[in-house]
PAFIDO-983145 format. One line per field, with one value per residue: residue in one letter; z, y, x of N, C-alpha, C in turn. Coordinates in steps of 0.05 Angstrom, whole numbers, plus 5000, padded with zeros to 4 digits. Example, Ala and Ser with C-alpha at 12.3 -4.5 7.8 and 13.67 -1.06 7.14 Angstrom:
2
resn = c(A:S)
n.zz = c(5156:5142)
n.yy = c(4886:4955)
n.xx = c(5264:5257)
ca.zz = c(5156:5143)
ca.yy = c(4910:4979)
ca.xx = c(5246:5273)
c.zz = c(5156:5157)
c.yy = c(4934:5001)
c.xx = c(5264:5258)
//
This chain:
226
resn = c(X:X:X:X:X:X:X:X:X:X:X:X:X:X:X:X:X:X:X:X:X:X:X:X:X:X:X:X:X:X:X:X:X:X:X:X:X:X:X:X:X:X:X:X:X:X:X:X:X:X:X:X:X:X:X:X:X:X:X:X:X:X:X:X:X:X:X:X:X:X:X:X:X:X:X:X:X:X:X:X:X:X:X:X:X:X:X:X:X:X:X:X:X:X:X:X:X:X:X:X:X:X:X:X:X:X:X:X:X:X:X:X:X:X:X:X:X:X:X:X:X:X:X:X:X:X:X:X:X:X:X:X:X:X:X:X:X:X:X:X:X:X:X:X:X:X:X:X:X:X:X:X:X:X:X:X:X:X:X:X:X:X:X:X:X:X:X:X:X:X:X:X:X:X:X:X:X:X:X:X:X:X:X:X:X:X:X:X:X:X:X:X:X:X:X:X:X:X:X:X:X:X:X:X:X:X:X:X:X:X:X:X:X:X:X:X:X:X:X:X:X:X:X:X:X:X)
n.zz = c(7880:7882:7908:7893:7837:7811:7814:7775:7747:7752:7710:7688:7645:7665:7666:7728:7739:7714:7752:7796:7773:7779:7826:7841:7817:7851:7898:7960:7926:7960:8000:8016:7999:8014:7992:8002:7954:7944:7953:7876:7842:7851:7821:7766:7750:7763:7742:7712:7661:7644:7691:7707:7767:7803:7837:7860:7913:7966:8021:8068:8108:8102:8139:8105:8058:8042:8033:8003:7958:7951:7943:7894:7863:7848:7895:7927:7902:7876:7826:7765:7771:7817:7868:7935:7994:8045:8106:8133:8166:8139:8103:8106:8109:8097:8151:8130:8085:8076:8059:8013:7977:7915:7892:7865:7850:7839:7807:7872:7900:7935:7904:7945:7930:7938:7936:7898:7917:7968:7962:7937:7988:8013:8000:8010:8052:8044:7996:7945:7873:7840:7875:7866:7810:7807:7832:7785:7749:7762:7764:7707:7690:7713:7724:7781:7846:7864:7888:7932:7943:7963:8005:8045:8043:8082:8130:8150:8150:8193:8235:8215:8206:8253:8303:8281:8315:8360:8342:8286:8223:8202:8185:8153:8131:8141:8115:8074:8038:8038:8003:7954:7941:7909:7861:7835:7851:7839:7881:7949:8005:8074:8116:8166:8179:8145:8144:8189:8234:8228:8224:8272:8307:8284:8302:8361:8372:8367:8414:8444:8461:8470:8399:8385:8412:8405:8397:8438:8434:8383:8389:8414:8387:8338:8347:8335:8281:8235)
n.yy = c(4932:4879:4811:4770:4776:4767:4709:4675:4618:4547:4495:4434:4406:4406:4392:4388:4380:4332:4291:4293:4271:4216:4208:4201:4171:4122:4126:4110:4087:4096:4128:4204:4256:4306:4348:4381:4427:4450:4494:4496:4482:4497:4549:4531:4507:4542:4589:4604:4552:4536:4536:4494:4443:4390:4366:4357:4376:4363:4354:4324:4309:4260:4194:4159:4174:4185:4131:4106:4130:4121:4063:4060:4080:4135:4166:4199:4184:4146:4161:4210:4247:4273:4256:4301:4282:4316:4355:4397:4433:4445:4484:4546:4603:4662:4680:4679:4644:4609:4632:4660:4613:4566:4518:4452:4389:4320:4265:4236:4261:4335:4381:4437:4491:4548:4615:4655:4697:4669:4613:4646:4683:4636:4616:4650:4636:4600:4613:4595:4596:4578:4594:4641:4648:4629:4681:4714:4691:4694:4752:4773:4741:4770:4813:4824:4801:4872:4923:4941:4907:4857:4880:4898:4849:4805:4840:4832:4767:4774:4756:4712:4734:4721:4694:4629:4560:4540:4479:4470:4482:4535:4599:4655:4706:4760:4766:4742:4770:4821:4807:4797:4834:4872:4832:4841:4886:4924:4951:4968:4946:4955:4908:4918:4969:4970:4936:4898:4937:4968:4931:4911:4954:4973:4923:4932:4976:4959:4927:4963:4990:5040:5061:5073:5047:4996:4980:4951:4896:4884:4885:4838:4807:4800:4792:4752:4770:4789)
n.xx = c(1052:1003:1022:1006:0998:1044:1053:1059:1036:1010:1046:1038:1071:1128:1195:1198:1156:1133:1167:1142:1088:1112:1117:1070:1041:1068:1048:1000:0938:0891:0885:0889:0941:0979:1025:1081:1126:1183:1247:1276:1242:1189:1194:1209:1162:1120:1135:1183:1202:1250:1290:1337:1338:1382:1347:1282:1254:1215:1157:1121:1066:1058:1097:1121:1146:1192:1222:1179:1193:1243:1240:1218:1255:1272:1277:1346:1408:1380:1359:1384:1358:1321:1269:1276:1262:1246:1241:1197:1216:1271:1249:1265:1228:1191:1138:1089:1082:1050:0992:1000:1013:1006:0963:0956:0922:0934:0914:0903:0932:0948:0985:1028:1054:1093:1096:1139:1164:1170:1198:1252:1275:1279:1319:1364:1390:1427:1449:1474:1514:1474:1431:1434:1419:1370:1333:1359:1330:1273:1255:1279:1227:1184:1191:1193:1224:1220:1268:1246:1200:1226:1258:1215:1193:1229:1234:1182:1204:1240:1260:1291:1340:1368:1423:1445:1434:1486:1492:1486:1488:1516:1473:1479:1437:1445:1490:1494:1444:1481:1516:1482:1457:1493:1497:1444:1411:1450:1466:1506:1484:1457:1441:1428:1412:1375:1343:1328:1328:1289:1247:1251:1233:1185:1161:1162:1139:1080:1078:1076:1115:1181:1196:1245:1284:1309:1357:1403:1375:1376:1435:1431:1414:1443:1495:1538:1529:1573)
ca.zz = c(7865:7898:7900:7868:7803:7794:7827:7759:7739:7751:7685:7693:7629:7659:7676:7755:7743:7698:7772:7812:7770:7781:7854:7849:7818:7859:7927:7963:7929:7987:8020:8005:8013:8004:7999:7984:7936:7947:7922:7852:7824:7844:7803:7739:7749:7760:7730:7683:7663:7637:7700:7722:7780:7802:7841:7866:7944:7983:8050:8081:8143:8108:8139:8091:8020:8022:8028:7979:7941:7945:7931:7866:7837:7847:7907:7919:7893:7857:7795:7770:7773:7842:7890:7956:8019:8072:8131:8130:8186:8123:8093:8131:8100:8122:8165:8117:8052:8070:8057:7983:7964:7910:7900:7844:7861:7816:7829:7899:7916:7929:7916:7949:7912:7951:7924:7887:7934:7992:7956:7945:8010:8032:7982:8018:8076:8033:7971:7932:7849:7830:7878:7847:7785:7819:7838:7763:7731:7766:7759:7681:7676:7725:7741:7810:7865:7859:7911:7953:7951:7969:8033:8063:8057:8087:8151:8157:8160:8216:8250:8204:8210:8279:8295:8288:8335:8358:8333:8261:8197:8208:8165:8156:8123:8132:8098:8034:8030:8024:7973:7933:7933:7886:7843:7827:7851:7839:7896:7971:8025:8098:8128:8196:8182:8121:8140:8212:8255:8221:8226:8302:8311:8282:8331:8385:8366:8362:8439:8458:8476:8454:8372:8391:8440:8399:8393:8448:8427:8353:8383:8424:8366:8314:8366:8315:8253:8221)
ca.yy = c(4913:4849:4788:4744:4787:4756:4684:4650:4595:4515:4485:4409:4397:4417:4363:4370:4366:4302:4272:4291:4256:4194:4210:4198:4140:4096:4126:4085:4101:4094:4152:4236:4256:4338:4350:4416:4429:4473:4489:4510:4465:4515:4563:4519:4495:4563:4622:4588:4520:4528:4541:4470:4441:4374:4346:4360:4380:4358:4357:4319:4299:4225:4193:4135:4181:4174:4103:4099:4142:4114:4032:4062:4080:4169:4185:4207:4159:4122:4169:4225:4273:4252:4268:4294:4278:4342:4358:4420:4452:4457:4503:4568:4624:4689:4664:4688:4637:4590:4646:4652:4588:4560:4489:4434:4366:4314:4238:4236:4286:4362:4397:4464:4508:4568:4639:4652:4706:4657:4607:4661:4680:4610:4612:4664:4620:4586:4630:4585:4613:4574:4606:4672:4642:4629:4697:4733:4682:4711:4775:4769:4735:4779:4842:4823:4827:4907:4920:4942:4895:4839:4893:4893:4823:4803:4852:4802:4749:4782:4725:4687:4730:4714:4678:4604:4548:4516:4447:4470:4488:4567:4607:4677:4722:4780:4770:4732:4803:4832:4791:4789:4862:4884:4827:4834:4907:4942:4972:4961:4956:4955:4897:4922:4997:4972:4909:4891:4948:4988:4920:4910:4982:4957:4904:4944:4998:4936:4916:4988:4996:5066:5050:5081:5029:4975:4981:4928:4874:4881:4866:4815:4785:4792:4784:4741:4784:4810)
ca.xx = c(1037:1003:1047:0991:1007:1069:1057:1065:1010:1030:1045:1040:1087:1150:1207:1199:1126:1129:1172:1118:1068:1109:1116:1046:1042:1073:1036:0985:0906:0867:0888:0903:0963:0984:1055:1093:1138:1202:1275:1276:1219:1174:1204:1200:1139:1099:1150:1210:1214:1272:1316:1330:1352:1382:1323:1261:1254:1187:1161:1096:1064:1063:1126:1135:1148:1217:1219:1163:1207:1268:1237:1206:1280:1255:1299:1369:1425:1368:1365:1402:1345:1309:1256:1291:1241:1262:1216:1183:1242:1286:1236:1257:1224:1172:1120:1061:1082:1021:0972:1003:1021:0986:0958:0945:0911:0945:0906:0897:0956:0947:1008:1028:1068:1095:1102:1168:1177:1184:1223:1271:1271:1291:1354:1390:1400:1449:1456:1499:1513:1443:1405:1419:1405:1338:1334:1358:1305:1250:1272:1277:1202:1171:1204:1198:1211:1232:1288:1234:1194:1244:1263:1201:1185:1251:1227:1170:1218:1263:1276:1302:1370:1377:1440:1448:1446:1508:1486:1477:1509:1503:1462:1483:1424:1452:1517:1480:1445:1503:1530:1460:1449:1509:1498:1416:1409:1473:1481:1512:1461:1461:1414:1418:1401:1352:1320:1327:1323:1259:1230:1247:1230:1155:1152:1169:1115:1061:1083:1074:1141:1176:1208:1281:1295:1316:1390:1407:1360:1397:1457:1436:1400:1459:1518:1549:1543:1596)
c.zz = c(7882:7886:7882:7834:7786:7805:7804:7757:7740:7723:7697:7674:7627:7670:7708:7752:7731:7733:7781:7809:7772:7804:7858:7839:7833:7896:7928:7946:7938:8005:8006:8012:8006:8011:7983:7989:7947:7936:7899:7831:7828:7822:7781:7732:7747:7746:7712:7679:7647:7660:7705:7741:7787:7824:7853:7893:7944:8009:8047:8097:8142:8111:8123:8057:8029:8027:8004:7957:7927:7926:7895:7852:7840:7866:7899:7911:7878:7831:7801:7772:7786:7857:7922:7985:8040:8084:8122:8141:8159:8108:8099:8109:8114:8131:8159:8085:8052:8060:8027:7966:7942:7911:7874:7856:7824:7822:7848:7920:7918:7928:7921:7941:7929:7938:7912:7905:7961:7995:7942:7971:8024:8015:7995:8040:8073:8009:7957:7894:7840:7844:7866:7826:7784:7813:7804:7744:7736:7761:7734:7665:7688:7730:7773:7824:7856:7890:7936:7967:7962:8004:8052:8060:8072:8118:8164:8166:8184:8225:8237:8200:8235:8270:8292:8319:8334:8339:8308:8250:8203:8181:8166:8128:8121:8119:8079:8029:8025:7998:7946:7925:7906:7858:7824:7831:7842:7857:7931:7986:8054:8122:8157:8191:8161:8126:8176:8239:8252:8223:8261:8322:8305:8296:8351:8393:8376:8389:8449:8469:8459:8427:8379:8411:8435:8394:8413:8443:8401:8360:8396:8401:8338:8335:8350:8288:8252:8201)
c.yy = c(4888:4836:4780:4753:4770:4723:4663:4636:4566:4505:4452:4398:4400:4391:4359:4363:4336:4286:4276:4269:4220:4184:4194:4180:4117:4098:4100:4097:4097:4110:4192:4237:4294:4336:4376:4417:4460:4481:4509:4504:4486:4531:4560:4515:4527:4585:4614:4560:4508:4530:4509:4463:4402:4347:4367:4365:4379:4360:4350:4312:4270:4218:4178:4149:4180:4153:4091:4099:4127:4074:4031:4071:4118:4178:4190:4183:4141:4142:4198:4253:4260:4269:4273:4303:4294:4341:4389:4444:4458:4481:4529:4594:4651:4666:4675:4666:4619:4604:4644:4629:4576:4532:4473:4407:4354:4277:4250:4248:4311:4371:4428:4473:4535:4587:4645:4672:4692:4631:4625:4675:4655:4612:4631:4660:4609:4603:4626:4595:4593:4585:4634:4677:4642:4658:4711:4721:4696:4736:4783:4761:4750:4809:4844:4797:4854:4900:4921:4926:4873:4856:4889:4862:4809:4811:4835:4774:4754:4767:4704:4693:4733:4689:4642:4588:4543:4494:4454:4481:4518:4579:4648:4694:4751:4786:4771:4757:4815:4822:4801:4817:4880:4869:4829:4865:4933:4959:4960:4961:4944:4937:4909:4941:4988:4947:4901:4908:4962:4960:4911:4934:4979:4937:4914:4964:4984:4930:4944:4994:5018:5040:5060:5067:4997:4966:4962:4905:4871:4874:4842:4793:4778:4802:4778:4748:4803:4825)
c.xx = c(1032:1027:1029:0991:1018:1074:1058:1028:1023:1018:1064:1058:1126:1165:1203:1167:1118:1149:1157:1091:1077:1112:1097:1037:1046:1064:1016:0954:0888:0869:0891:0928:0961:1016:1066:1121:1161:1225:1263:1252:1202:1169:1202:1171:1115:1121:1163:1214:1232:1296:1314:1350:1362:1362:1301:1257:1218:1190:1130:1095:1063:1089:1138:1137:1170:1217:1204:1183:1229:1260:1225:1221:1283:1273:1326:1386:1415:1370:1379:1386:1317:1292:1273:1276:1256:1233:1211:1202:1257:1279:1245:1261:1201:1158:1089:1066:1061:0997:0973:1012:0992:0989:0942:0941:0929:0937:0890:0913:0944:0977:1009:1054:1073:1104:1132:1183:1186:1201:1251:1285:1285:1318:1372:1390:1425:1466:1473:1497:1479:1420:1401:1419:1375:1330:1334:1335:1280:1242:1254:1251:1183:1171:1202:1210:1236:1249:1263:1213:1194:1247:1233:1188:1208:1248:1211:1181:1249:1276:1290:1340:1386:1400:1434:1452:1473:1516:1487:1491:1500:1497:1473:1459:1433:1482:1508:1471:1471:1519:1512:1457:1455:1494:1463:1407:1419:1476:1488:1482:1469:1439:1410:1405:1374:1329:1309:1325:1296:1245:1220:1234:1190:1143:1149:1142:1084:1056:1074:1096:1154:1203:1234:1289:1302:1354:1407:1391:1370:1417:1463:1428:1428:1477:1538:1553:1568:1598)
//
């Protein structure tokens, strides 16, 4: 089944959407701005607006919204349910969610709204017990995504369970699968054999290079999984 089936509709009456509109209040109006929307707000805003979360995650190319943000009382530490100004790098999901994202103009804002499949997707970077609240909400209003169609978008995002830098909080993807699988699927699964090598095996094919010849480049790429 397309994604756009199950991409929800943005309903402007939900609580992150009532912060947004005061986001947008206190911008400048002499200019556009577009800024997109991530986290769990999505999720409320186009599929359940009842899951809720405790703020709002953004990201734009204007540099002065959190500052705006924060002098208008809306960011973190200013209220208890806050806008929280991230760069776009925090985002890390497939590298096809701009294509489905959708988009409401609100004022002189556009916001972009990204598919629930690729804010899910970004949650099992972290996969703490609300994101797979995220996760059973959608679930429950959508019936998707089906195991399978979670697996092959996941393939698409290959790279994203490459190991961590040094410098950074490490992200393990293919553990969180493991975790997420039992509790949303019921059953074990094996990201290397199921997600990451038939997708490297598709790359490989693409390059012209032969598909059974990926088995050192997997373990250079997941070195660090365990």
């Amino acid at each position: 089944m397309a994604l756009q089936s199950w991409a929800g509709s943005i309903d402007l009456t939900t609580r992150a959407a009532d912060l947004l509109r005061k986001l947008v209040a206190v911008l400048p109006q002499d200019r556009e701005f577009t800024i997109t929307v991530f986290g769990s707000a999505p999720i409320q805003i186009c599929v359940d607006a009842t899951l809720v979360s405790a703020d709002v995650d953004v990201f734009s190319d204007f540099e002065g919204l959190r500052e705006i943000a924060d002098k208008a009382g809306l960011g973190q530490d200013k209220a208890a349910f806050y806008i929280q100004v991230s760069s776009e790098l925090n985002f890390r999901t497939s590298p096809r969610w701009r294509n489905r994202a959708q988009s409401t103009r609100v004022g002189n804002v556009t916001f972009i709204f990204p598919h629930p499949i690729d804010i899910l997707i970004a949650k099992l970077n972290r996969l703490d017990d609300k994101d797979v609240r995220a996760f059973r909400s959608v679930i429950a209003k959508t019936g998707h995504p089906t195991e399978a169609e979670l697996i092959s978008e996941l393939q698409f995002a290959v790279d994203l369970f490459r190991p961590s830098f040094d410098e950074e909080q490490g992200h393990d993807m293919a553990n969180n699968c493991r975790r997420l699988w039992p509790l949303i699927f019921g059953r074990e699964i094996d990201p290397r054999a199921e997600i990451i090598a038939p997708a490297l095996a598709i790359r490989k094919a693409g390059y012209g290079e032969p598909t059974r010849d990926y088995k050192q480049e997997l373990r250079d790429a997941l070195k660090t999984d365990h």
